[in-house]
ZALO-78498 format. One record per residue: residue in three letters; x, y, z of N, C-alpha, C, O in turn. Coordinates in steps of 0.05 Angstrom, whole numbers, plus 5000, padded with zeros to 4 digits. Layout:
N
ALAXYZXYZXYZXYZ;...
//
This chain:
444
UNK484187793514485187973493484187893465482988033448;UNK484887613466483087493428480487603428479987753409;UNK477787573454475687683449473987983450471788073446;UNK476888063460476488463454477588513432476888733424;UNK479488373414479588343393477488333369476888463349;UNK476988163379474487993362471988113369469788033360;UNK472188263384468588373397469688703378467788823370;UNK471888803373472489133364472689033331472189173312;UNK473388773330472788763291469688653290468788633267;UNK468188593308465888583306464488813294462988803274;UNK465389063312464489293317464689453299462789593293;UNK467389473282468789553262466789513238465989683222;UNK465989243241463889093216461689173212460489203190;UNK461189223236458089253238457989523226456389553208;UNK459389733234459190013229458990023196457290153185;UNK461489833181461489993156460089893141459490003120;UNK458989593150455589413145453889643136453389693112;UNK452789843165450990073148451390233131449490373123;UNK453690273122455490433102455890263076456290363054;UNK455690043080456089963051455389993022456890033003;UNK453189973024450690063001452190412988451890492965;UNK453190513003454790642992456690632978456990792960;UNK458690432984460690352969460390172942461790152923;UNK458090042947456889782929456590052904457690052882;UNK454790232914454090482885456290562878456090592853;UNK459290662887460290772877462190572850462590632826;UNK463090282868463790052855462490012829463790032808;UNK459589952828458289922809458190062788458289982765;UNK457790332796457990652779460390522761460490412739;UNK461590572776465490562761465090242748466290152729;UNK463890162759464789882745462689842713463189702693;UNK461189952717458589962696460390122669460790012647;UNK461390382677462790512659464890382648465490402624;UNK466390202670468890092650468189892631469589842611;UNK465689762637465589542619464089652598463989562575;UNK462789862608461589912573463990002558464189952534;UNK466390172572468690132542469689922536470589882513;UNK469889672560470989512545469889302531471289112523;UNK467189302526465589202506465589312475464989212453;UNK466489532482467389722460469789552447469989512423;UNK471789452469474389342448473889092449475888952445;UNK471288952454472188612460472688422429474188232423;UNK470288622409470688492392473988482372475088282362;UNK474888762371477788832370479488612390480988462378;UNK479488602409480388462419480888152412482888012409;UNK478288102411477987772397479487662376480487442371;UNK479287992360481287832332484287872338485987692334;UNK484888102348488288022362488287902377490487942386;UNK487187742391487687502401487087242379488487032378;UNK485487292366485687122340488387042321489586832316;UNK488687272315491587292298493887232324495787102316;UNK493887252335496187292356497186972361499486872361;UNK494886852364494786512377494486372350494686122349;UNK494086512326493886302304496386122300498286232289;UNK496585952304499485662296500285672317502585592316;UNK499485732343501585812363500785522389500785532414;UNK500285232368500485122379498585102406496285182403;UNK499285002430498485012457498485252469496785262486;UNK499885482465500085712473497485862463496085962481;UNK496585892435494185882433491685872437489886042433;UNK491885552448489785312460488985582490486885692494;UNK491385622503491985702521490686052524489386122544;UNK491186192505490486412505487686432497486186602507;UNK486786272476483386262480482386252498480386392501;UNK483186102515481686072536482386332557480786422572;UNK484186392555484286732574482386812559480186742565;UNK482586952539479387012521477087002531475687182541;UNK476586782529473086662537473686752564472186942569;UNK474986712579474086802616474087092618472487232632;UNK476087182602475287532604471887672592470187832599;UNK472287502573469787582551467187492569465387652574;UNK467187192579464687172606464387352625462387472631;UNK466587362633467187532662465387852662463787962677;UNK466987932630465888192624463288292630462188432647;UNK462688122607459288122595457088052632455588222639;UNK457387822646456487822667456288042688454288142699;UNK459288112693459488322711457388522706455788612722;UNK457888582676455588852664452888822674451688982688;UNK452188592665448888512668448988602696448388822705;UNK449988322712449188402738449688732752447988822767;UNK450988802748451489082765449289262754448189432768;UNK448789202732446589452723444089382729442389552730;UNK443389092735440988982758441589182787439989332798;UNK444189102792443989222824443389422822441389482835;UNK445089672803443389932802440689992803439490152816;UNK439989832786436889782783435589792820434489972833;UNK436189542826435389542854435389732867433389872872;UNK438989782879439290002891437690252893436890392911;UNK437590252871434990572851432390512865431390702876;UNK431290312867428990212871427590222908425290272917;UNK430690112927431490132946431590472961431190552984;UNK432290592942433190792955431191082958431091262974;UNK429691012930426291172921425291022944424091202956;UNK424890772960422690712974424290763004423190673025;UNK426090863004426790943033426291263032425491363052;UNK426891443009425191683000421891713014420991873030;UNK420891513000417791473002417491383023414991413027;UNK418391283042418291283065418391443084416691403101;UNK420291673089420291863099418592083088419092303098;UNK416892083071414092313069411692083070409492193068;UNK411491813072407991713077408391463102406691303110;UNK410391493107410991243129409691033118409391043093;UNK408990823132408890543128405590583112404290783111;UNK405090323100402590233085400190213112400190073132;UNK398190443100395990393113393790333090392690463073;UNK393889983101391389893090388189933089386389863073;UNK388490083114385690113126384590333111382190323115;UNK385290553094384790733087384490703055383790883039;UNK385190473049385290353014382590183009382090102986;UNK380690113035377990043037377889793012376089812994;UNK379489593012379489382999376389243003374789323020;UNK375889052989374188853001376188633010378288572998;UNK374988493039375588313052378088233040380388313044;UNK376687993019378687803004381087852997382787683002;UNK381888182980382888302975385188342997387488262996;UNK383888513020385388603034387588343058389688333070;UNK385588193052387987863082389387863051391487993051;UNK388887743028391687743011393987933014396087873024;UNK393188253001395088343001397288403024399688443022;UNK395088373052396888473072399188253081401288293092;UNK398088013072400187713075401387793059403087923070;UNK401887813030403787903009405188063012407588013011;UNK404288333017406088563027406588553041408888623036;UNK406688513067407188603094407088963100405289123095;UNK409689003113409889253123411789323110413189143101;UNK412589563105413189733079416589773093418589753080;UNK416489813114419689673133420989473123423189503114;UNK419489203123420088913119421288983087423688953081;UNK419689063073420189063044421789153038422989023021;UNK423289493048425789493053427789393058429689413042;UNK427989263078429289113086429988843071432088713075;UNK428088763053428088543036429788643008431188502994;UNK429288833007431589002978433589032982434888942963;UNK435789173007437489193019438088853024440388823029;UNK437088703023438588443025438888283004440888142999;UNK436588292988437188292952439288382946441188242940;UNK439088712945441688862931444888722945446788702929;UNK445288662966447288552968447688422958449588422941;UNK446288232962446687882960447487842926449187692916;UNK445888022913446688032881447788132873447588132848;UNK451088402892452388452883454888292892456888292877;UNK454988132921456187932922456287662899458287522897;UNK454087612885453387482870455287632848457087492839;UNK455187782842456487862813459887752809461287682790;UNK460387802839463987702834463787422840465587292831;UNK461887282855462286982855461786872823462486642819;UNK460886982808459886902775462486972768463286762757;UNK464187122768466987252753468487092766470487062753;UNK468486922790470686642806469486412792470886212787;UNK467486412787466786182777467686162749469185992739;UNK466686362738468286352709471386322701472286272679;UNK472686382722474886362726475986062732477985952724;UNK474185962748474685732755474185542731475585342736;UNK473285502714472485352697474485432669475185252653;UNK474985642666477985762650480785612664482385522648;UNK481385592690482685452697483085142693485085022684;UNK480685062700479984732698479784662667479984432660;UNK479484872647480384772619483084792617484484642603;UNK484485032634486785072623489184852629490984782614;UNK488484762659490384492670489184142650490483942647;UNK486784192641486583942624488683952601490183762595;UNK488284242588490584232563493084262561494584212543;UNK493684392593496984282605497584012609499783932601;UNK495683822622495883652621496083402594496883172595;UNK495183522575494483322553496883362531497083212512;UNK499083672537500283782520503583552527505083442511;UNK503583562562506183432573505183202572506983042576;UNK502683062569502882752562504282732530506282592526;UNK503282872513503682912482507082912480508282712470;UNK508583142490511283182495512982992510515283052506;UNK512682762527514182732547513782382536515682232531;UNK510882302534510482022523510981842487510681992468;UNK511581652483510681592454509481662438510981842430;UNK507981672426505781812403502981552419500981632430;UNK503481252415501181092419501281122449499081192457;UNK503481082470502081132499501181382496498781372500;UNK502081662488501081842492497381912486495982092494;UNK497081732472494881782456492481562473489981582472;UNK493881402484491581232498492181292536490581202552;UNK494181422543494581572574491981822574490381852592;UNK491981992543491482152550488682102550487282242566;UNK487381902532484481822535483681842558481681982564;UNK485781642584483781612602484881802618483381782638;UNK486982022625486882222637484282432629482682552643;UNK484382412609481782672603478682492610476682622615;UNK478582252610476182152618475782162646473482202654;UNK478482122668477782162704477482412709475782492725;UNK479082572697479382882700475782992698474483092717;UNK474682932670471982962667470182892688468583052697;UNK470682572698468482572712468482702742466682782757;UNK471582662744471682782779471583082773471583202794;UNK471383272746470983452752468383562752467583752766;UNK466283352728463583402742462683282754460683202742;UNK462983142782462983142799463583352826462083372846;UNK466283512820465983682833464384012832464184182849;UNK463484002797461384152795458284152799456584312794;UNK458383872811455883752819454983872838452683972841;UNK457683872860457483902892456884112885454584172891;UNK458584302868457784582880454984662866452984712880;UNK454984672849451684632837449284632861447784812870;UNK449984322869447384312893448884362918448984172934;UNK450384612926450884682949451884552963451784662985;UNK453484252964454884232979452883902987452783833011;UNK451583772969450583452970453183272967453983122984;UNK453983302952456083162956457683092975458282862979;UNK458783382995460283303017457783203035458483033053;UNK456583243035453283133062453782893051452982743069;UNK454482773035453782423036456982263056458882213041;UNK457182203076458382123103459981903083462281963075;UNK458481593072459781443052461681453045463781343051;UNK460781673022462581783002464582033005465582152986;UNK464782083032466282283040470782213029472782283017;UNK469282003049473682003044474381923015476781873010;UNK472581912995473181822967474282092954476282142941;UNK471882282964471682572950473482742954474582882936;UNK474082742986476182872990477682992981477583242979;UNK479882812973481882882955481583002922483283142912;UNK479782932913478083002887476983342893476683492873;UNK476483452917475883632927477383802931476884042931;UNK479583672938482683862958483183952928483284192924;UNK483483712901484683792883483884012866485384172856;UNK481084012863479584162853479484392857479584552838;UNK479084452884479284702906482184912892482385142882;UNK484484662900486984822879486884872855487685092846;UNK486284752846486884922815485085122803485385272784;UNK483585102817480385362805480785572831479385772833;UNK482385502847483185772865479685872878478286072879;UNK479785612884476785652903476085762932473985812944;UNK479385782939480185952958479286182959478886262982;UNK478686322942478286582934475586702938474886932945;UNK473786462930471986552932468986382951466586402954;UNK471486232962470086002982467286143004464886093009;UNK469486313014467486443047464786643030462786683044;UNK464786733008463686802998461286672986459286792980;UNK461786412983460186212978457886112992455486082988;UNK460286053019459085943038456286133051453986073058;UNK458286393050456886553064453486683052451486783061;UNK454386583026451086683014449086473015446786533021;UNK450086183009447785943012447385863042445885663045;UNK448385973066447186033094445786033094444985833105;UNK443886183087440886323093438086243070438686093052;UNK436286303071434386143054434686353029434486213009;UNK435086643020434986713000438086732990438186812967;UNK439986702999441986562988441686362973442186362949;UNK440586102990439885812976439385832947440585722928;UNK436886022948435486062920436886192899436786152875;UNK438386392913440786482883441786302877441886232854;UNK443086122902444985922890443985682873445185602853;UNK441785592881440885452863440085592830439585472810;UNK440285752833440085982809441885952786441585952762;UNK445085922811446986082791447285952769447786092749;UNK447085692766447985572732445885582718446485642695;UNK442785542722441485632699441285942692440186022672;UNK442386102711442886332710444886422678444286512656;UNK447786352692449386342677447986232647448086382627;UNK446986012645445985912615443786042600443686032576;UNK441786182617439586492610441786622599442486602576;UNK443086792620444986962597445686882569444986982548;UNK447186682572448786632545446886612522447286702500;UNK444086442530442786372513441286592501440386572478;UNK440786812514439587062519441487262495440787452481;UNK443087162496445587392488446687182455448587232440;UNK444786992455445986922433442386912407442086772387;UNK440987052416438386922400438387302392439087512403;UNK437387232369436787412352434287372335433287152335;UNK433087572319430087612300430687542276432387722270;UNK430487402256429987272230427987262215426487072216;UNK427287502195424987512175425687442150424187402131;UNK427687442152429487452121428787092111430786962107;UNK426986992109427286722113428086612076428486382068;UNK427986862063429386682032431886852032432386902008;UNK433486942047436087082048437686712071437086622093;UNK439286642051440386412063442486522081443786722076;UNK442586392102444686392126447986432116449586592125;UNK448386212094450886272084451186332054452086132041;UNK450886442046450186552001452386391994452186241975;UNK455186402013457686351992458086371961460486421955;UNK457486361952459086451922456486661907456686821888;UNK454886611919452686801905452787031925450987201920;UNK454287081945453787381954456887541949458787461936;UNK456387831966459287861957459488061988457888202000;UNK462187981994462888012025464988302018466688342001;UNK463988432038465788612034468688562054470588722052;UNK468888402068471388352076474488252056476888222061;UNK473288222036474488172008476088381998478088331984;UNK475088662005475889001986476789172003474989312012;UNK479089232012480289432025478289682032477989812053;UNK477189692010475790052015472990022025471690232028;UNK471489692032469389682034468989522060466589492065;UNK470789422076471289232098471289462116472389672111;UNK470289412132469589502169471689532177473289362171;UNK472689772196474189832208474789712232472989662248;UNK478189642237478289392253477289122259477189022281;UNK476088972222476488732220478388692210479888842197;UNK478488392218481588312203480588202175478288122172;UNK481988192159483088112127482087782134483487662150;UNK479787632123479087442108481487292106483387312120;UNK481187082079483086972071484587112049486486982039;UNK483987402039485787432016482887702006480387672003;UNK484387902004483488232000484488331974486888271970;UNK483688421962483988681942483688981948482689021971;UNK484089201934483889431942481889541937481589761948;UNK480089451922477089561916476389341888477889261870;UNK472389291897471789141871471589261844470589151824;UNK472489451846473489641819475689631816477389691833;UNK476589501777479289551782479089701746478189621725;UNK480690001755481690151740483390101721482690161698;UNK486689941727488390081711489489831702491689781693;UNK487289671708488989311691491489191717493089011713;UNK490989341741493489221756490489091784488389201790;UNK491888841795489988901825492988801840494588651829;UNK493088871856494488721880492388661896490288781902;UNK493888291903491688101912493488071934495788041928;UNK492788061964493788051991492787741997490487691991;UNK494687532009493287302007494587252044496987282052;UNK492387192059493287182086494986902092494786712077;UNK496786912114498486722121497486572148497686692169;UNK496486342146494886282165497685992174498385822157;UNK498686012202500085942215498985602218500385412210;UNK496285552232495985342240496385102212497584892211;UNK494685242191495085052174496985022150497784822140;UNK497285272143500385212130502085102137502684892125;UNK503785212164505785132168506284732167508484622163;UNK503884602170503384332157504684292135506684162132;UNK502984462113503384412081506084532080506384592057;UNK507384572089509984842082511684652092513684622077;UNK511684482115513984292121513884152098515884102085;UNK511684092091511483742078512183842052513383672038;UNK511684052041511784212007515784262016517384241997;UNK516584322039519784392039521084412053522284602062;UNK521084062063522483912079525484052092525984072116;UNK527684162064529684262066529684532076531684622087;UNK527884642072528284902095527284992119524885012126;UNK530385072137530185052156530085192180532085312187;UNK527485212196527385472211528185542232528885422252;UNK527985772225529985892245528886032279530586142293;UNK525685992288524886012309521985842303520985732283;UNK521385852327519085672341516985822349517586022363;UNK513985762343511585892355512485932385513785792401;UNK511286202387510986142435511586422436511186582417;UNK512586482462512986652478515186792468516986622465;UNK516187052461518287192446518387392457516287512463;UNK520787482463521787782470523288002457525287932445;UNK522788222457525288382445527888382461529888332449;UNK527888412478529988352498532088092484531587852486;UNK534588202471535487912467539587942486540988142486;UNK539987772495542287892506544587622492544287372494;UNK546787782479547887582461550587792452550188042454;UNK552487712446555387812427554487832391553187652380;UNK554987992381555287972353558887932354560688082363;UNK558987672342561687662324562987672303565187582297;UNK560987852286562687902258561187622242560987642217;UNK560587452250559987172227558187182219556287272232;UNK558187122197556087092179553687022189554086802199;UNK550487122194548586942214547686702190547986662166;UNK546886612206545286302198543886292188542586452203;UNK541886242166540686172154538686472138536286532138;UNK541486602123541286842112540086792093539387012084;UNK539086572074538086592049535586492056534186382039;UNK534786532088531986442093529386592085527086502083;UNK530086782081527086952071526386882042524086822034;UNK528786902027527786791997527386452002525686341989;UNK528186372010527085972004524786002024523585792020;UNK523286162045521186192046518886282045516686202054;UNK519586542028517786652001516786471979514586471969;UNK518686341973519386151950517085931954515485861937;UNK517685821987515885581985512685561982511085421970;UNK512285892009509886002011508586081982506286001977;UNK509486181968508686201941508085991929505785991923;UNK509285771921508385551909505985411916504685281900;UNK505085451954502785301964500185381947498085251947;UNK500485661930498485771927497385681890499185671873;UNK495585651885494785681845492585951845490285931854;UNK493586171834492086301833490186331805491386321783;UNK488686341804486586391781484486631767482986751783;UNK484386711740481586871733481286821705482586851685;UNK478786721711477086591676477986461661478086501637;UNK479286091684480585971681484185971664485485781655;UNK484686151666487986291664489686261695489786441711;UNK490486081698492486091715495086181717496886141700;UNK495286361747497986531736500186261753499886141774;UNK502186251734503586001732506986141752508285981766;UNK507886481749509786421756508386741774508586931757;UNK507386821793506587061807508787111820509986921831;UNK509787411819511787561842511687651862511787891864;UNK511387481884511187531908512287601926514587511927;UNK511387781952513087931967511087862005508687822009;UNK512687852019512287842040510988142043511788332029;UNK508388182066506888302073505288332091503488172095;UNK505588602109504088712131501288782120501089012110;UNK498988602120497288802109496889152123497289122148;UNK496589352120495689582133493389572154493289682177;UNK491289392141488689372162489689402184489689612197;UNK490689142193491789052224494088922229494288792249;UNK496388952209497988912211497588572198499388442208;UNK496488462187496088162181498988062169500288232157;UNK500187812170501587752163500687572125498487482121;UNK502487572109501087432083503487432064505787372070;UNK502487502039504087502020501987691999499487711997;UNK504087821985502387971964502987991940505488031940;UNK502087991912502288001891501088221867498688221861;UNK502288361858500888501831499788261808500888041805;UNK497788341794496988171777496088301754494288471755;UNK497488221730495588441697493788331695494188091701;UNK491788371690489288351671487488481658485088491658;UNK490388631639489488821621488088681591486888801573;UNK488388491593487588261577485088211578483688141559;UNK484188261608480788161607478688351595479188591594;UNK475988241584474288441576473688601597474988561618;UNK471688831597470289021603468488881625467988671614;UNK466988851656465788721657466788571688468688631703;UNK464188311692465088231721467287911713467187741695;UNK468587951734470487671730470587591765469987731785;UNK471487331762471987271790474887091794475486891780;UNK476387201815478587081828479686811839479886811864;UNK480386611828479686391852482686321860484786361849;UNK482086221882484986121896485585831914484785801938;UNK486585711903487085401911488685391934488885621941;UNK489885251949492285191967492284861971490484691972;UNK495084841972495684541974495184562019495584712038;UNK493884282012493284272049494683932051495183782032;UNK494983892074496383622087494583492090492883662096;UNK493683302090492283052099494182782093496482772084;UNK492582582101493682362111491782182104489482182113;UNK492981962082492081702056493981462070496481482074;UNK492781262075494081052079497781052102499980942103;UNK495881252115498781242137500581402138502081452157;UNK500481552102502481772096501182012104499082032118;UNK502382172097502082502096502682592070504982582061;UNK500382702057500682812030498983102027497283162044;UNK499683272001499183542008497083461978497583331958;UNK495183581986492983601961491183861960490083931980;UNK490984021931489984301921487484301932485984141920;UNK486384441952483084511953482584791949484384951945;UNK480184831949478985061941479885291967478885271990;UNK481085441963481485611986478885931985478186012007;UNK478286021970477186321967476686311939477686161922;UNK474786531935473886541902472686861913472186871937;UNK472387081899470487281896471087451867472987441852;UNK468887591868468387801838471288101843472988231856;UNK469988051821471288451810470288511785469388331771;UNK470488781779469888921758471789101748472489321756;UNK472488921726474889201705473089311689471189231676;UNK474389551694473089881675473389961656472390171649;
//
């Protein structure tokens, strides 16, 4: 019974085997289309995930890295599928061309000699060659989702190092924690390249008999957390055969062509410097002149024209490093939630009492304000009225201020803006003014 079983899923296989190539086009079709929209939002994407994870701690740490595996995953899938099209296309004109000239007749192309023993060893028969595309085109659309497990897998294996390094941080001393986690992240490293070794060269590692019962477990572990399950038989099943081998030996300089491919660009501009800083002028600075769906810089105005002696200056609220300077600048106030995971959903009694820490928006307007010295043409504004603020762009979180400078001449002036930052002198923690942003404007 198991092998009439097993002989009718044989059968089952085999059938939709010749059918496939059909399904591979329709997959790819559809899959080609989705990613060109969502290449469309990745960069949108990037920055709400930017803003989203800013201060947010480990959760952060955490969500970049969903980031980067979507953002790999993406971009690969693309490439490769629109190769396979490519193929497929290529595959499917020579099964066309096949049925109106049948196979390659050499004999009628009157080569000389030399000519003709090469090409006919090179080419073969115009069948074979078929047949050699049709096993390409698979093999490299199976290839396309083993690159999207792999990338996955390696999004994983960062993501359990920084789980790991977050509950040593939480759970240990400050000095064990700090010397546990050294050498956790130093075994973790090597047994994990190690186990990127194996897979790299197909599986040398487990062939060494020795070193088998060492690996093992380094293997079992590995296997779990990159959910290698997934894409194991798939693995196996492509470096079988000799043109499997060769993808596989492929896939990581593969993977590093792309990236490297996707990151090089043309440069003539060679007296246009890489970064101007104070000698250029960015339009991410001017409400009316910034790109649609970037986010707000460190601090925006509404245009480098200013009309009526008023600017409101939008100054962004950057989580990771304030909230440093903001404890240490005001110790005594005290907050009332924690970076992380938040819901609207809240399930709770209102009892009439007074809530808790009602005078919290002004003592932390108050403090946030003070981190800042704002400046133009050495005039420092000493007492600015500030208000908490959604920028409009994208909703940015900040603080905002009107400013006169009906006072100034006719002409260009420029903005500058200080912030007190935390660092650490002789053991303490102290907050000291650096240069945060500077740019122009022009009153009319």
């Amino acid at each position: 019974m198991e092998k009439e079983n097993k002989h009718k899923l044989s059968e089952w296989l085999d059938k939709i085997q010749q059918d496939s190539w059909q399904l591979e086009l329709v997959i790819t079709g559809f899959s080609i289309f989705l990613m060109l929209g969502v290449l469309d939002k990745l960069d949108e994407l990037r920055q709400s995930v930017s803003m989203a994870s800013s201060g947010a701690g480990q959760l952060g740490f955490f969500v970049s890295i969903l980031w980067v595996v979507f953002a790999g995953a993406s971009m690969f899938v693309l490439i490769n599928l629109i190769l396979h099209a490519v193929l497929r296309g290529l595959w499917i004109s020579s099964i066309g061309l096949r049925s109106v000239s049948g196979d390659i007749d050499f004999d009628s192309l009157r080569l000389a000699p030399k000519f003709d023993a090469f090409i006919r060893r090179k080419t073969g028969s115009f069948d074979h060659y078929i047949e050699r595309l049709e096993n390409l085109c698979s093999i490299v659309f199976a290839f396309t989702f083993l690159i999207v497990f792999v990338i996955m897998s390696l999004g994983l294996w960062a993501f359990c190092l920084g789980l790991t390094l977050q509950l040593l941080k939480k759970t240990l001393p400050e000095t064990a924690a700090q010397f546990t986690g050294i050498f956790a992240m130093l075994v973790y490293l090597i047994t994990g390249l190690l186990y990127m070794a194996d897979f790299i060269t197909l599986g040398w590692v487990k062939r060494r008999q020795w070193f088998a019962k060492i690996y093992y477990p380094v293997y079992r572990f590995y296997s779990l957390i990159t959910l290698a399950n997934l894409y194991r038989p798939i693995y196996y099943n492509l470096i079988d055969n000799k043109l499997g081998k060769k993808i596989g030996f492929f896939l990581v300089p593969y993977i590093m062509l792309v990236l490297w491919i996707s990151s090089v660009s043309i440069d003539s501009h060679v007296w246009f410097p890489d970064d101007p800083e104070k000698t250029a002028l960015y339009k991410g600075f001017y409400d009316d002149l910034r790109k649609e769906e970037t986010l707000v810089g460190n601090a925006s105005i509404p245009s480098r024209f200013v009309q009526n002696g008023f600017i409101e200056l939008f100054i962004r609220y950057f989580p990771g490093d304030d909230d440093k300077a903001l404890s240490l600048k005001c110790p005594d106030v005290k907050l009332l939630k924690k970076p992380g995971l938040r819901s609207d959903i809240v399930v709770g009694f209102n009892s009439g009492m007074e809530e808790p820490g009602k005078d919290f928006p002004e003592k932390s307007l108050k403090c946030l304000s003070s981190i800042y010295e704002i400046s133009i043409a050495d005039s420092i504004f000493t007492t600015p009225v500030c208000r908490f603020y959604n920028h409009p762009n994208m909703q940015e979180k900040g603080i905002i201020t009107t400013l006169d400078v009906q006072y100034l001449p006719r002409g260009e002036h420029l903005i500058q803006i200080k912030k007190l930052k935390k660092y650490r002198k002789d053991g303490k923690d102290s907050l000291r003014l650096v240069e945060f942003t500077a740019f122009p404007f022009w009153k009319e």
